[in-house]
C-alpha positions in Angstrom: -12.6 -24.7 2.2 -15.0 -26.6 0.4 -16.0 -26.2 -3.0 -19.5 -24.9 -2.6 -18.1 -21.8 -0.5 -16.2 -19.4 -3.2 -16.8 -16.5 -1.0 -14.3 -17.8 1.3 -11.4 -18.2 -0.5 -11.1 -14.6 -1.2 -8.7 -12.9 0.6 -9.3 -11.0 4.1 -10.5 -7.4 4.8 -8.4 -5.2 6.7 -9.9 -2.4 7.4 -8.6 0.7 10.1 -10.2 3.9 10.8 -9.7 6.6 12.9 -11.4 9.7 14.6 -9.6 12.4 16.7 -12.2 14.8 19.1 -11.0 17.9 20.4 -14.1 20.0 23.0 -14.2 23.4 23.3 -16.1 25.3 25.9 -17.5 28.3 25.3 -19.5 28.5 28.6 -21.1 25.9 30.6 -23.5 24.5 28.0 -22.3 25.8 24.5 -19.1 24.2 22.8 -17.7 23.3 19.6 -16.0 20.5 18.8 -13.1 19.8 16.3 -13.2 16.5 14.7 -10.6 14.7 12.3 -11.6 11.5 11.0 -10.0 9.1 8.7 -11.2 6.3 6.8 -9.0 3.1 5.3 -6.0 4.7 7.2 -3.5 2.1 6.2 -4.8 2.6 1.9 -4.9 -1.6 2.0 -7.1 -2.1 -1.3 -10.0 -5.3 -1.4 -8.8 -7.7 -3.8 -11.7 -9.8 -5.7 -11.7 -13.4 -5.7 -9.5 -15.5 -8.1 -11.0 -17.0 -11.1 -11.7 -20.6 -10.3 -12.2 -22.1 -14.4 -10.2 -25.0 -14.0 -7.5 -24.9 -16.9 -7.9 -21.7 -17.9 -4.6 -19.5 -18.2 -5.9 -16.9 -15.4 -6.9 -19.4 -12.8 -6.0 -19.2 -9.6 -5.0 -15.3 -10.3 -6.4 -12.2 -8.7 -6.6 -9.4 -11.0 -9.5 -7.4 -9.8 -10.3 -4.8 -7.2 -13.3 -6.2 -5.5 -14.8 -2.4 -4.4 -16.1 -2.0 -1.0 -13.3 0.4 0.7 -12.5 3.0 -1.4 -8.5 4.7 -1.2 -7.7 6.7 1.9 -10.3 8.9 2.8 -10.2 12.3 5.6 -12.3 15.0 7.0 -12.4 17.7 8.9 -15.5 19.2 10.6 -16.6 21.5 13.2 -19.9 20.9 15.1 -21.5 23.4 17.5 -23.6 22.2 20.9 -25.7 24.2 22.2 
């Protein structure tokens, strides 16, 4: 990548989440429904991008958590149509 791109030489996001629906009827209009969700299933942290100051003793080395996705997140809810 060229020089005047930094942003690019960061490593890729991975990113997987999931959501599991369950409906239950009550009647013909009324139901609940079940939900799981999960965020950042696989936990695969966001590294930062290396440090680029040429002769430096770090450079070229990722040492930092670059935020975004946090760890491995769930819920549960309920939710009621009517």
């Amino acid at each position: 990548m060229p020089r005047t791109l930094p942003n690019y030489r960061s490593p890729g996001i991975r990113n997987a989440d999931m959501a599991i629906f369950k409906n239950v009827a009550l009647n013909e209009v009324r139901y609940f429904q079940l939900r799981l969700e999960a965020y950042n299933v696989t936990n695969t942290p966001t590294f930062a991008t290396p440090h680029m100051t040429y002769g430096a003793s770090n450079f070229g080395v990722i040492d930092a958590y670059a935020g975004g996705r946090g760890p491995r997140e769930m819920q549960v809810a309920i939710k009621f149509y009517f």
